[in-house]
gemmi code that builds the backbone of each chain (N, CA, C; Angstrom):
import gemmi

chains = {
    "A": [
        ("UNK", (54.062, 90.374, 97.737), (54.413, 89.140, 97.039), (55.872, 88.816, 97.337)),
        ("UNK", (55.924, 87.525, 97.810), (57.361, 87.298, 98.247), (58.794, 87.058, 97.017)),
        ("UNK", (59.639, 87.568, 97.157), (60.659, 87.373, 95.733), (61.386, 86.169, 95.990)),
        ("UNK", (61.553, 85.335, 95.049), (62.412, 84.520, 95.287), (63.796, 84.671, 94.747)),
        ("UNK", (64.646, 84.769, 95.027), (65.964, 85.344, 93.927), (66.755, 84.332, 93.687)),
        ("UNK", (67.345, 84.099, 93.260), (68.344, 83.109, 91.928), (69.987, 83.393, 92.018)),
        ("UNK", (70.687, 83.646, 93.384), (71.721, 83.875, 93.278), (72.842, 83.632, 92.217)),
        ("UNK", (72.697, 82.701, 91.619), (73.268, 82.039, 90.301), (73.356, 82.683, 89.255)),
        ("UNK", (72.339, 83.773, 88.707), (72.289, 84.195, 87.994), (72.887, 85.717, 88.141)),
        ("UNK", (73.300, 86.137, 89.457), (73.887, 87.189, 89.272), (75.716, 86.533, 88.860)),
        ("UNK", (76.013, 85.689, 89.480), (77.262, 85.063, 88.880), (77.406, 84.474, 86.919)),
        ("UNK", (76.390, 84.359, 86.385), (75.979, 83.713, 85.194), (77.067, 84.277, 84.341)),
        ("UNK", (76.764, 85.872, 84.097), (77.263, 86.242, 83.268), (79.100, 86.514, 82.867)),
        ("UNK", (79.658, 86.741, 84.379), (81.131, 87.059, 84.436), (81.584, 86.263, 85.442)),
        ("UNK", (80.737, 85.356, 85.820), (81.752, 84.276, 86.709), (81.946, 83.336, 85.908)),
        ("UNK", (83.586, 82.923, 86.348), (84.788, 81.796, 86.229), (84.079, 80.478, 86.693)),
        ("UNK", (84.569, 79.676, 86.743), (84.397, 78.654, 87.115), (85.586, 78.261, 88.158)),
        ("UNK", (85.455, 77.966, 89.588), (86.205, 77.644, 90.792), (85.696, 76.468, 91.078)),
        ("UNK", (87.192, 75.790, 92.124), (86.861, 74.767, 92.551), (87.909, 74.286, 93.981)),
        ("UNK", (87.391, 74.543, 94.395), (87.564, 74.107, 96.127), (87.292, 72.721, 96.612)),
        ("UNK", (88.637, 71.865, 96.634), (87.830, 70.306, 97.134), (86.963, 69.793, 96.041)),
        ("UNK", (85.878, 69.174, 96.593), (84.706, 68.872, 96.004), (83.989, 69.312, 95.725)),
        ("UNK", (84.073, 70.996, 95.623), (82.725, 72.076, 95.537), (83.486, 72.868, 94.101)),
        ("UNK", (82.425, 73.092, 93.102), (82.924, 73.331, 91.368), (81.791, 74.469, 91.651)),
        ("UNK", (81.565, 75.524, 91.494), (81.031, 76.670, 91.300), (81.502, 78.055, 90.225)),
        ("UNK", (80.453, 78.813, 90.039), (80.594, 80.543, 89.540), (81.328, 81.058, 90.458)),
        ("UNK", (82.273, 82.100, 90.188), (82.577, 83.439, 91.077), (83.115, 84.506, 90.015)),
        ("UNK", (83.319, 85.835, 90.454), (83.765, 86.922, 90.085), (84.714, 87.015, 90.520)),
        ("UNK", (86.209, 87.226, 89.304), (87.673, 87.262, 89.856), (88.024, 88.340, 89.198)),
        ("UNK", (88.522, 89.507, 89.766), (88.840, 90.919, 89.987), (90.115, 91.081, 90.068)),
        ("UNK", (90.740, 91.676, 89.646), (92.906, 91.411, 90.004), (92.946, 92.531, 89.086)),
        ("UNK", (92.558, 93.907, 90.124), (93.174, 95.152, 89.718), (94.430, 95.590, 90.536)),
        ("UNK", (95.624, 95.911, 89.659), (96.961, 96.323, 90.738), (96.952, 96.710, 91.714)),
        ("UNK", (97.613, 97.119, 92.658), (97.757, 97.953, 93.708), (99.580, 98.350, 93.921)),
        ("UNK", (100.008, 99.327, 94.777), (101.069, 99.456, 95.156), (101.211, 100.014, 96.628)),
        ("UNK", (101.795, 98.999, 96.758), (102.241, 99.064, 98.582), (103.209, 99.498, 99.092)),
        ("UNK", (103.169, 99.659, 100.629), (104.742, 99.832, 101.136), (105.274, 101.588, 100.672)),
        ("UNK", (104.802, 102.260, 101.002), (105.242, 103.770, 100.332), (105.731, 103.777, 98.846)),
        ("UNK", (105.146, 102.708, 97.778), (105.312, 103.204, 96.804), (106.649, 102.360, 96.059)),
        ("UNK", (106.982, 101.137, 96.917), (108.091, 100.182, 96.439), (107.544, 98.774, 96.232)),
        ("UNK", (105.840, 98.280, 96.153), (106.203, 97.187, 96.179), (104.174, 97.257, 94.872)),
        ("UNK", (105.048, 96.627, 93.828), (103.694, 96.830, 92.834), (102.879, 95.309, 92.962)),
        ("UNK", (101.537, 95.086, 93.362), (100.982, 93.955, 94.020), (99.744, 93.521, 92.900)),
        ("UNK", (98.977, 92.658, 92.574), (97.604, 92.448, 91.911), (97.104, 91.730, 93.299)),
        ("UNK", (95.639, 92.668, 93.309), (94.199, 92.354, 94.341), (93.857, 91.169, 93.707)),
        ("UNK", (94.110, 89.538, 93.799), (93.342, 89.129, 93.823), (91.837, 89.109, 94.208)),
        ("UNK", (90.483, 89.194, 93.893), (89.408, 88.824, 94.936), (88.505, 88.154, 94.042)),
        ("UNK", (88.422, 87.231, 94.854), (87.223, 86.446, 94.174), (85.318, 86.625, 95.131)),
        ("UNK", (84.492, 86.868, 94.108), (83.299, 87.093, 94.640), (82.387, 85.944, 94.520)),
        ("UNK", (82.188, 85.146, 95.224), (81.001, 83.913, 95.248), (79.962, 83.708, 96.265)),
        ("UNK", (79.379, 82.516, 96.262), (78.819, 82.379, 97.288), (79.132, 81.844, 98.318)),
        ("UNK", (78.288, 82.112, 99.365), (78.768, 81.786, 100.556), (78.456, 80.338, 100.901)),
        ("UNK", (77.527, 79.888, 100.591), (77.087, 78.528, 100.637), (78.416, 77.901, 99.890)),
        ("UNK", (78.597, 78.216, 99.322), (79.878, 77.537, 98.074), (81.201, 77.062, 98.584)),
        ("UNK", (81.769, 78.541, 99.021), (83.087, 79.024, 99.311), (82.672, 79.770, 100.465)),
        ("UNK", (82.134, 80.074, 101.308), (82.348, 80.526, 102.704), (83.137, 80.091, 104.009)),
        ("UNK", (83.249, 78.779, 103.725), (83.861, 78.412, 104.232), (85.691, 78.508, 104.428)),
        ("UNK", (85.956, 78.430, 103.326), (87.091, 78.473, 103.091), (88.419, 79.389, 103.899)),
        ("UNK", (89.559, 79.293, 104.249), (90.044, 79.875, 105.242), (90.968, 79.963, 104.717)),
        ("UNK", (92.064, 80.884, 105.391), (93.409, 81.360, 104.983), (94.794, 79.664, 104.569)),
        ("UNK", (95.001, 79.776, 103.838), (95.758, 78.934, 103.462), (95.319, 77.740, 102.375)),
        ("UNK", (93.857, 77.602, 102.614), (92.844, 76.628, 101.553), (93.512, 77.173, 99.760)),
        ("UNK", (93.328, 75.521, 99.302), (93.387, 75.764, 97.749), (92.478, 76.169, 97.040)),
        ("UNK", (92.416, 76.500, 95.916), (91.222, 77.075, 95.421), (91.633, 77.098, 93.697)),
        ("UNK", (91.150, 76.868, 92.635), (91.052, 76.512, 91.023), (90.346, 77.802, 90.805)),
        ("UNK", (90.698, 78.641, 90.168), (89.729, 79.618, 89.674), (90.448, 80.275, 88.110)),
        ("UNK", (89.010, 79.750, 87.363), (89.813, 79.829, 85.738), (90.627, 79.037, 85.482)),
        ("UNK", (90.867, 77.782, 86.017), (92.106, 76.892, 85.719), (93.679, 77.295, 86.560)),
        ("UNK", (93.428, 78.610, 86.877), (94.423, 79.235, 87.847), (94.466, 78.509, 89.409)),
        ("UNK", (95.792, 78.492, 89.947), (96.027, 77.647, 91.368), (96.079, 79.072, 92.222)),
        ("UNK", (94.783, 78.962, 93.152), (95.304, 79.950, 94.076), (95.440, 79.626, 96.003)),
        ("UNK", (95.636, 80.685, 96.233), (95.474, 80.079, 98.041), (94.857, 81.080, 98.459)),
        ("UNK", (93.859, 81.075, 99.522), (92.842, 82.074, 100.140), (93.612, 82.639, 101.190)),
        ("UNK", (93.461, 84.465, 101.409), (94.508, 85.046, 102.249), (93.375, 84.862, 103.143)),
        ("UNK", (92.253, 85.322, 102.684), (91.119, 85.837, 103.890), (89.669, 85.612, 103.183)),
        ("UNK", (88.457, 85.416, 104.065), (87.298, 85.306, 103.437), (86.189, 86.544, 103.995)),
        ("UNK", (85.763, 87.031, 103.706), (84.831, 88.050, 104.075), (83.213, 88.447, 103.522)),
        ("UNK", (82.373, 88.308, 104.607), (81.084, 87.764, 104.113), (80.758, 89.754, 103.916)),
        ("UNK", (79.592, 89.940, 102.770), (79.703, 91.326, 102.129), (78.288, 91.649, 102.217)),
        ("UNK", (77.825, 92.575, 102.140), (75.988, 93.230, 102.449), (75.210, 91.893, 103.115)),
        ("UNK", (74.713, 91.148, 102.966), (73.544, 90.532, 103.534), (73.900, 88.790, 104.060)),
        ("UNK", (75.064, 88.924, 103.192), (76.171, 87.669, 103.651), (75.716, 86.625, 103.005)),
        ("UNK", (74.955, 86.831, 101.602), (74.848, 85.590, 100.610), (75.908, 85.289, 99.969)),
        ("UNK", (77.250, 86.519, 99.723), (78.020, 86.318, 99.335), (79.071, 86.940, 100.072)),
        ("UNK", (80.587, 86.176, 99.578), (81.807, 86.303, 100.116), (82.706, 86.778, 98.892)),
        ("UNK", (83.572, 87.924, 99.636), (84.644, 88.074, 99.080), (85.850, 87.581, 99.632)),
        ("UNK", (86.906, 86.566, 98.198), (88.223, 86.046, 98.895), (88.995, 86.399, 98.655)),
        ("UNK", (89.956, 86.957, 99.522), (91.514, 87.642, 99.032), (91.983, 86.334, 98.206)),
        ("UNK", (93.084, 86.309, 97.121), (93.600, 85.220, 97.053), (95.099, 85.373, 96.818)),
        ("UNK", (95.701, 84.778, 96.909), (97.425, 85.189, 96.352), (97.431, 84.129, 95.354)),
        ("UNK", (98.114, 84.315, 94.425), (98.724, 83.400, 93.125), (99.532, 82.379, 93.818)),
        ("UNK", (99.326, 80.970, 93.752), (100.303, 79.849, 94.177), (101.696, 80.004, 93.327)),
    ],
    "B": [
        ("UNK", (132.712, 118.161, 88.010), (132.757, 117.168, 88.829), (131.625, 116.570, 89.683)),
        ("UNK", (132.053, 115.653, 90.368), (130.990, 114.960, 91.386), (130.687, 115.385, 92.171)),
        ("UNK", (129.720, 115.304, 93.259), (129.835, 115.394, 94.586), (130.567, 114.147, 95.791)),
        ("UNK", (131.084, 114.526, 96.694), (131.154, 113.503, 97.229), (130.508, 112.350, 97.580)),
        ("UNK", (129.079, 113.373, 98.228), (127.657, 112.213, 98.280), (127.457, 111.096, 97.264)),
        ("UNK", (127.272, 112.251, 96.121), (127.060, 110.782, 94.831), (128.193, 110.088, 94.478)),
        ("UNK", (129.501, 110.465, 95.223), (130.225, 109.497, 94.483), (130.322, 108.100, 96.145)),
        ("UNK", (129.746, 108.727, 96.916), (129.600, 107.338, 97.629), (128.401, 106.552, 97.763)),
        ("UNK", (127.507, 107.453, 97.055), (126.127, 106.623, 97.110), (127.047, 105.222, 95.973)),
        ("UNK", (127.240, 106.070, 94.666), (127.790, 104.867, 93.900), (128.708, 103.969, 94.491)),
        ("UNK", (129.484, 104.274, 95.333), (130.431, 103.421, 95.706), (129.436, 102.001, 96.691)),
        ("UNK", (128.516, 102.893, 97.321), (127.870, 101.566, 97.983), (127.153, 101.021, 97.105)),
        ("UNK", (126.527, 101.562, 95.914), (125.884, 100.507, 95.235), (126.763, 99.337, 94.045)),
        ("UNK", (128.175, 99.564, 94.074), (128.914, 98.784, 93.486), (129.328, 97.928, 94.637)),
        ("UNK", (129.166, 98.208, 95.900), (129.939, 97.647, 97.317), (128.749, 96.542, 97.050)),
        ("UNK", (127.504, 96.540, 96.710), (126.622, 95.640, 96.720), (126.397, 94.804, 96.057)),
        ("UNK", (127.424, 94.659, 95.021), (127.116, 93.744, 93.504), (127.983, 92.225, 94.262)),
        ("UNK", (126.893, 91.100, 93.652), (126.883, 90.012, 94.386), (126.312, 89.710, 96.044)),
        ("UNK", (125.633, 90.636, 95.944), (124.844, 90.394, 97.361), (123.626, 89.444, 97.069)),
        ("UNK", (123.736, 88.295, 98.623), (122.789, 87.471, 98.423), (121.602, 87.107, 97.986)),
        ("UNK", (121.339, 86.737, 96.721), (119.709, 86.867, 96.480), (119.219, 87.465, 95.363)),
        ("UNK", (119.942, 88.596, 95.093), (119.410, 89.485, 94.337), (119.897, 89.882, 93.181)),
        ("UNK", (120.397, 88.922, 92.559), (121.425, 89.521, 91.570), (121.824, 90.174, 90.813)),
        ("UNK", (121.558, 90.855, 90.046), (121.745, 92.060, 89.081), (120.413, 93.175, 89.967)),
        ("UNK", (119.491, 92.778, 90.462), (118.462, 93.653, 90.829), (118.590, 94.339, 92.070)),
        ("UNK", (119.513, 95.562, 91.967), (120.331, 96.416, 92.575), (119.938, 97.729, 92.049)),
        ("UNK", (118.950, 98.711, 92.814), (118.901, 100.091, 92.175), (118.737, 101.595, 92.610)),
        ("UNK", (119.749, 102.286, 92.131), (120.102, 103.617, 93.105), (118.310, 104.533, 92.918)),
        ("UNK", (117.886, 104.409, 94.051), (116.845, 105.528, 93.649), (115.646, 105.409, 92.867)),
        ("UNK", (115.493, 104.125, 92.693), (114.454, 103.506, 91.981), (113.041, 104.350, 92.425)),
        ("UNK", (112.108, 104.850, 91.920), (110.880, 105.090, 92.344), (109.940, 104.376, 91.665)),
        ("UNK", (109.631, 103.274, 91.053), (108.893, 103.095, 90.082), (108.497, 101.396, 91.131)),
        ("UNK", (107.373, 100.887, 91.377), (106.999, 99.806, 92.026), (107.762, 98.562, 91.510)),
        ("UNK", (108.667, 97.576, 92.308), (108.893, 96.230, 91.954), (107.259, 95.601, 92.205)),
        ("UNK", (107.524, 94.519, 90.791), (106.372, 93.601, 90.718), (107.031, 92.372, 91.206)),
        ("UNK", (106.411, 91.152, 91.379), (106.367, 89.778, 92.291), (107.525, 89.035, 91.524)),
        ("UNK", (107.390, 89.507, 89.759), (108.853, 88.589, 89.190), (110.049, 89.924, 89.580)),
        ("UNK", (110.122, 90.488, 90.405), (111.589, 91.345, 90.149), (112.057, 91.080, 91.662)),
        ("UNK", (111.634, 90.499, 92.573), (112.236, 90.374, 93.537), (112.698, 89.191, 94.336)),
        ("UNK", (113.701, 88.884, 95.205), (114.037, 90.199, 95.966), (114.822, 91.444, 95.346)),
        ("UNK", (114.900, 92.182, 95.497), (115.910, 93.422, 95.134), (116.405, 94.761, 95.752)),
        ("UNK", (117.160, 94.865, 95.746), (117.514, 96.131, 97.130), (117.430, 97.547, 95.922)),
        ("UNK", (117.187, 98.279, 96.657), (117.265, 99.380, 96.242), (117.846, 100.491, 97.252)),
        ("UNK", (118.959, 101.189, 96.773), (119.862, 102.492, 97.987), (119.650, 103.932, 97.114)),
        ("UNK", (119.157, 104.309, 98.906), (118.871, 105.933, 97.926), (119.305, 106.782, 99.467)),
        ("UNK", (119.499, 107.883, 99.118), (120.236, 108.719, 100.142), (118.793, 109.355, 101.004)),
        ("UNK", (118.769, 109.626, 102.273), (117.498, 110.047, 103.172), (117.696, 111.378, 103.413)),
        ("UNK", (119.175, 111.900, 103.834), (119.708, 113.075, 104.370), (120.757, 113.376, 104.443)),
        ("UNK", (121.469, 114.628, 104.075), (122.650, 114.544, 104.175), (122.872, 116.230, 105.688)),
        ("UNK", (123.677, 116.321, 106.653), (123.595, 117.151, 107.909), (125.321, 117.632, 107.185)),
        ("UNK", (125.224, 119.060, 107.710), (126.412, 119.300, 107.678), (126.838, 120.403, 108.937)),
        ("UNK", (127.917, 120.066, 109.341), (128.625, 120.930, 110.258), (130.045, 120.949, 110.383)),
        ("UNK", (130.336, 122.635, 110.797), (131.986, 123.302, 110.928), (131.908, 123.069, 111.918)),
        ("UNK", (133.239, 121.761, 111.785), (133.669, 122.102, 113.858), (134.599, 122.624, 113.469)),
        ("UNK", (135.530, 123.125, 112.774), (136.766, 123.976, 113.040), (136.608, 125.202, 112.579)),
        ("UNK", (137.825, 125.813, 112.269), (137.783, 127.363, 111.580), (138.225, 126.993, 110.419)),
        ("UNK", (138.702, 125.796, 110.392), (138.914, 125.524, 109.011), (138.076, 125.842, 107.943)),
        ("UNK", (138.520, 125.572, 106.639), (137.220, 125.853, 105.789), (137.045, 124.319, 105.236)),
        ("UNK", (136.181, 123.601, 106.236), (136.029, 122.340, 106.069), (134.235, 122.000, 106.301)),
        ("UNK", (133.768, 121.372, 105.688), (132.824, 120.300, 106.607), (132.661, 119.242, 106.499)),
        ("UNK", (132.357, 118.812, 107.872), (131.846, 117.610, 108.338), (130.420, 117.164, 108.228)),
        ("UNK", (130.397, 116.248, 106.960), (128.974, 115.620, 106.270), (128.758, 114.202, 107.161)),
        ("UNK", (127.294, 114.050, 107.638), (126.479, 113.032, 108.081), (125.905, 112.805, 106.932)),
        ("UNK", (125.874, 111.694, 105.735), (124.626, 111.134, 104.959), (124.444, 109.791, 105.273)),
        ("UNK", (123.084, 109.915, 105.536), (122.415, 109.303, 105.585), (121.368, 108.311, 104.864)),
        ("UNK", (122.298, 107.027, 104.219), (121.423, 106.427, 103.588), (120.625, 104.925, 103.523)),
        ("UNK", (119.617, 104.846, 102.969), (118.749, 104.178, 103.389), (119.134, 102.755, 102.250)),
        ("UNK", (119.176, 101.539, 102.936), (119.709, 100.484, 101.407), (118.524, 99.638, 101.953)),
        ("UNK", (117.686, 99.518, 101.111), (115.814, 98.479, 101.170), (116.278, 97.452, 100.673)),
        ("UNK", (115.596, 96.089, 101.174), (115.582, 94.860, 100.705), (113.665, 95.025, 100.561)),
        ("UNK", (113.639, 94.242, 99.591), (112.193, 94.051, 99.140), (111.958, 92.721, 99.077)),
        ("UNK", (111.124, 92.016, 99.746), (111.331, 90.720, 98.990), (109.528, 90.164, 99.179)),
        ("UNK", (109.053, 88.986, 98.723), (108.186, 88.589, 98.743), (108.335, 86.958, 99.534)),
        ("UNK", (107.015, 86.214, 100.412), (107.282, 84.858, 100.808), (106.637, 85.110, 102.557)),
        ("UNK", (106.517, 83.757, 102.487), (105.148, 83.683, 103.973), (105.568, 84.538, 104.888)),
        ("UNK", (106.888, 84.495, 105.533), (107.444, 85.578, 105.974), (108.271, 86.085, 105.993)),
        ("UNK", (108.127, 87.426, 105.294), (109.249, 88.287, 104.252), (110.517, 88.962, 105.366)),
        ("UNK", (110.253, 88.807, 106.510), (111.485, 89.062, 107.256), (112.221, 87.729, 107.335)),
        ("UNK", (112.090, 86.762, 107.209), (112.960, 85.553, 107.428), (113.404, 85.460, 106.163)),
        ("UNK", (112.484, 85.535, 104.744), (112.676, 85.592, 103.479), (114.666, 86.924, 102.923)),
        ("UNK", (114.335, 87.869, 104.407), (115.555, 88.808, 103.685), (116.793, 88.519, 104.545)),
        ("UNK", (116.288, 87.548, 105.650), (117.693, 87.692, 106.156), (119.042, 87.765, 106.332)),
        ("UNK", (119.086, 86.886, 104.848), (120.109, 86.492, 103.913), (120.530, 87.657, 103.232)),
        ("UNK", (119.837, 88.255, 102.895), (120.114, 89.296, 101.949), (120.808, 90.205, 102.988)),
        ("UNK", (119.850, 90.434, 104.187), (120.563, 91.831, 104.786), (121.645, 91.338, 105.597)),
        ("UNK", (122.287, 90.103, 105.544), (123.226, 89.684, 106.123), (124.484, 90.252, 105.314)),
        ("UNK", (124.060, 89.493, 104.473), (125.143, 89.968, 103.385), (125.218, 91.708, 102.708)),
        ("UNK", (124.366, 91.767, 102.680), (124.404, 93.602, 102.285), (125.453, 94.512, 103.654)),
        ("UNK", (125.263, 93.912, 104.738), (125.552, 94.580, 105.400), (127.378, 94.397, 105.504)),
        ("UNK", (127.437, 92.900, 105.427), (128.856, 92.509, 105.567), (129.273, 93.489, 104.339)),
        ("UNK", (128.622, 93.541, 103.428), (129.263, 94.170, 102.197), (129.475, 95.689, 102.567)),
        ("UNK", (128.554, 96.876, 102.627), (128.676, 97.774, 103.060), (130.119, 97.852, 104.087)),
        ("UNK", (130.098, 97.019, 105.524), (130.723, 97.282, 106.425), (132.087, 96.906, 105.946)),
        ("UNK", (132.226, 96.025, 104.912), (133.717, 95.756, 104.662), (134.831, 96.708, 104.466)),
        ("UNK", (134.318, 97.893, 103.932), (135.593, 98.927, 104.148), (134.817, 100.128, 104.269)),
        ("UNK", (135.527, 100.917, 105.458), (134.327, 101.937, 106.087), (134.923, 103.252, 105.740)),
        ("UNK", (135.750, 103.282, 104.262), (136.264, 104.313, 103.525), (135.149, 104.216, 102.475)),
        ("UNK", (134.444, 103.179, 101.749), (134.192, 103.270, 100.315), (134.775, 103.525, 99.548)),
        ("UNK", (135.796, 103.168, 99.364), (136.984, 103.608, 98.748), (137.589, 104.858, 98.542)),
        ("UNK", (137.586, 105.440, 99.632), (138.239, 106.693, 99.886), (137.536, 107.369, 100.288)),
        ("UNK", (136.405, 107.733, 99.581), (135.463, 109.049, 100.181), (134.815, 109.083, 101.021)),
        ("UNK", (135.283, 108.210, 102.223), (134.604, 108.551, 103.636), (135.267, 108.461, 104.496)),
        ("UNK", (135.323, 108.444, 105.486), (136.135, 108.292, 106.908), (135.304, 107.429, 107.987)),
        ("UNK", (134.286, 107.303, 107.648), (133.025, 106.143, 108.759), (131.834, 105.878, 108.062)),
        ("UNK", (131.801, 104.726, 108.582), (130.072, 104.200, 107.856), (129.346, 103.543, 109.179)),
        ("UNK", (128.549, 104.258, 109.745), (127.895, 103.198, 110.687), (126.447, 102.746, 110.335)),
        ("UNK", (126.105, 101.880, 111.381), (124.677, 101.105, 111.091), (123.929, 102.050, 112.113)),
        ("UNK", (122.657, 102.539, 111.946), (121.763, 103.445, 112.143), (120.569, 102.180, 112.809)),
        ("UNK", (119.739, 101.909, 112.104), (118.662, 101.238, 112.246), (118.192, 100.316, 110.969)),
        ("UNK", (117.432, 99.260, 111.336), (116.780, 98.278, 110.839), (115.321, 98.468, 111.023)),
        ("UNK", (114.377, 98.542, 110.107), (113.113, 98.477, 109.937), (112.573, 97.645, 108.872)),
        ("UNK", (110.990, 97.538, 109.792), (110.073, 96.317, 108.889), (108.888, 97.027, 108.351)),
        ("UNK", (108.698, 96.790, 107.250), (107.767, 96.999, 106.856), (106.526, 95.600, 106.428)),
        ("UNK", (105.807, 95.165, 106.856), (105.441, 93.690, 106.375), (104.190, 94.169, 106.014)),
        ("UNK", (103.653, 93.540, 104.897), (102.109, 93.928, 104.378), (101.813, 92.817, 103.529)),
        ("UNK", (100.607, 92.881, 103.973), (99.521, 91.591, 102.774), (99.819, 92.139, 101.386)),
        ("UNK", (99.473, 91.487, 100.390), (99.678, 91.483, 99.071), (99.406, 90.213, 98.468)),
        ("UNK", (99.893, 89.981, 96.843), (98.904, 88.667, 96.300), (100.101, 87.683, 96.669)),
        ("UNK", (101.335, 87.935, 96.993), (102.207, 87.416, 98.445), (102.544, 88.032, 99.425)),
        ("UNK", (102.585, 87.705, 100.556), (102.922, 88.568, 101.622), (104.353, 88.911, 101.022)),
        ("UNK", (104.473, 90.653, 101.733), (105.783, 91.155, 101.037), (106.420, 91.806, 102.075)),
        ("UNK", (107.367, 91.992, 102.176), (107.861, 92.667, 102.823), (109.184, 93.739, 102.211)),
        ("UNK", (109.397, 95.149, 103.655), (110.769, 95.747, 102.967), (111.570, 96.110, 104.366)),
        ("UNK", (112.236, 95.972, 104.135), (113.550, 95.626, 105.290), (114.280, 96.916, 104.874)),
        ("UNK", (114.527, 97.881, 105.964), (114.757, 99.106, 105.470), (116.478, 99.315, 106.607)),
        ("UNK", (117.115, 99.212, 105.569), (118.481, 99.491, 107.027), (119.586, 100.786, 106.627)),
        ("UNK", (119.387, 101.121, 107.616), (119.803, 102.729, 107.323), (121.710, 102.945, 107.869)),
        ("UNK", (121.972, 103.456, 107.260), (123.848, 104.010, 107.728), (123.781, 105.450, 107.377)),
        ("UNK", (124.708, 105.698, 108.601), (125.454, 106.715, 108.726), (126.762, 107.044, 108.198)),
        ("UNK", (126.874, 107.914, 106.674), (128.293, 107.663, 106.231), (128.827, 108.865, 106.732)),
        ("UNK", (129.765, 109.349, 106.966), (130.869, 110.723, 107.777), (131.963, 111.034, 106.521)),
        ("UNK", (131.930, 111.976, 105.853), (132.926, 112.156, 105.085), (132.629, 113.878, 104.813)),
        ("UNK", (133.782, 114.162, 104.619), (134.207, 115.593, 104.807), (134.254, 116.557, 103.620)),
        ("UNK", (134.363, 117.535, 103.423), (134.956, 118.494, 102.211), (135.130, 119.574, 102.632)),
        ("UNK", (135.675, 120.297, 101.545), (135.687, 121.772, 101.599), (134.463, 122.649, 101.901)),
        ("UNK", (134.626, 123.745, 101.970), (133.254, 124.268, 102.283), (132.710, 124.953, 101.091)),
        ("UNK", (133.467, 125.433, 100.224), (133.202, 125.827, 98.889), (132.986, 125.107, 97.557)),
        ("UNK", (133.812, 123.351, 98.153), (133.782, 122.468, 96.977), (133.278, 121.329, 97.535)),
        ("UNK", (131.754, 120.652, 97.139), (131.599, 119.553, 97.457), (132.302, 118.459, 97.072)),
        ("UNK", (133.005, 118.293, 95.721), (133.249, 117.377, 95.279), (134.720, 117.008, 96.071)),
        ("UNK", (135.710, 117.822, 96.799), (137.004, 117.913, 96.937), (137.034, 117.675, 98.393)),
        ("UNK", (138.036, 116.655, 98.850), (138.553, 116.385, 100.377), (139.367, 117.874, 100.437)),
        ("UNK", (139.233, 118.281, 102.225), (140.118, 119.287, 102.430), (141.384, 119.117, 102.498)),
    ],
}
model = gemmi.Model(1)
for chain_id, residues in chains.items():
    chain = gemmi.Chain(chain_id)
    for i, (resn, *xyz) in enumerate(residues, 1):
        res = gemmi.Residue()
        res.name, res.seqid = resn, gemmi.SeqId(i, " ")
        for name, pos in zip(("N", "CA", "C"), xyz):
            atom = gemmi.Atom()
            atom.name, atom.element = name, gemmi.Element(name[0])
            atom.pos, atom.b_iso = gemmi.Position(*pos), 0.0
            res.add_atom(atom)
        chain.add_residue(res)
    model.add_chain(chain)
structure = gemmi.Structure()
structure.add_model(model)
structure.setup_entities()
């Protein structure tokens, strides 16, 4: 029996609301610390998790609304089966 | 008393107050991560200190070696410090005693460190060679 799946609904519960241009979607925004550089430079991982249909497109320097937050995309990276993308983002 | 070392590490980190950019955020030895609101900011910490008798004296001749970081954040964090290490350096090089407790300060090397982050960051690492002397029994004391 063939499955049909509902990508939407894995975003339902803990995705933000983003907005790229003309495209208003769910994603998962993640911004656990990091520290770089041998230990001199304390950083937050932006990443945002959506879809690819959505936000796949999107490229290094693109704007991006996520949570009402202004961000800019470092990098986009398509993840297991490539329905979805993870986006670096830096804080504008 | 002091050592000589630490009393010229301090001397360069007072040699640095009013350096471009960074203003009060100046710190000897810092280990603890700058976050995105604390920079730019230099931080000087000593790498090595070499010692050798060239005479029969009871003297030596100290190489320390220390390292003064610019940290800064911005599209590209080496153009972002240039300012800074312009001026850090004029500062350092302005008197190559430190006020007494040395006899030479030279410039060693310049390094980059550049890395992604939630801004690109960078650390600008520029190293001197300070030459200053003591006793062989008393660090803190010129012979």
């Amino acid at each position: 029996m063939a499955i049909t799946e509902d990508l939407d609904i894995f975003l339902a519960d803990f995705g933000v609301s983003c907005t790229a241009g003309a495209i208003t979607a769910n994603g998962i925004l993640d911004m656990p610390s990091q520290i770089l550089s041998d230990g001199m430079v304390l950083s937050t991982d932006y990443t945002l998790t959506a879809r690819t249909s959505k936000f796949g497109s999107l490229i290094r320097g693109n704007s991006i609304t996520v949570d009402g937050a202004a961000y800019t995309v470092r990098e986009t990276m398509l993840i297991d089966d490539g329905k979805f993308v993870q986006i670096a983002l830096q804080k504008t | 008393m002091t050592t000589k070392r630490e009393s010229i590490l301090a001397a360069i980190r007072t040699a640095l107050t009013g350096t471009t950019g960074v203003s009060t955020r100046i710190y000897r030895s810092r280990v603890e991560p700058l976050a995105r609101g604390e920079l730019p900011a230099i931080v000087v910490e000593p790498v090595s200190d070499n010692a050798e008798q060239n005479t029969s004296l009871p003297t030596l001749d100290w190489t320390l070696n220390v390292r003064i970081s610019v940290i800064v954040r911005g599209d590209v964090p080496d153009q972002v410090a240039d300012s800074v290490v312009e001026s850090l350096h004029a500062k350092v090089m302005a008197d190559l005693t430190l006020g007494g407790y040395a006899f030479d300060v030279q410039p060693v090397s310049v390094s980059f460190d550049i890395v992604e982050a939630d801004q690109p960051s960078g650390v600008i690492s520029c190293d001197y060679a300070v030459r200053y002397r003591t006793r062989v029994a008393d660090l803190s004391l010129s012979p």
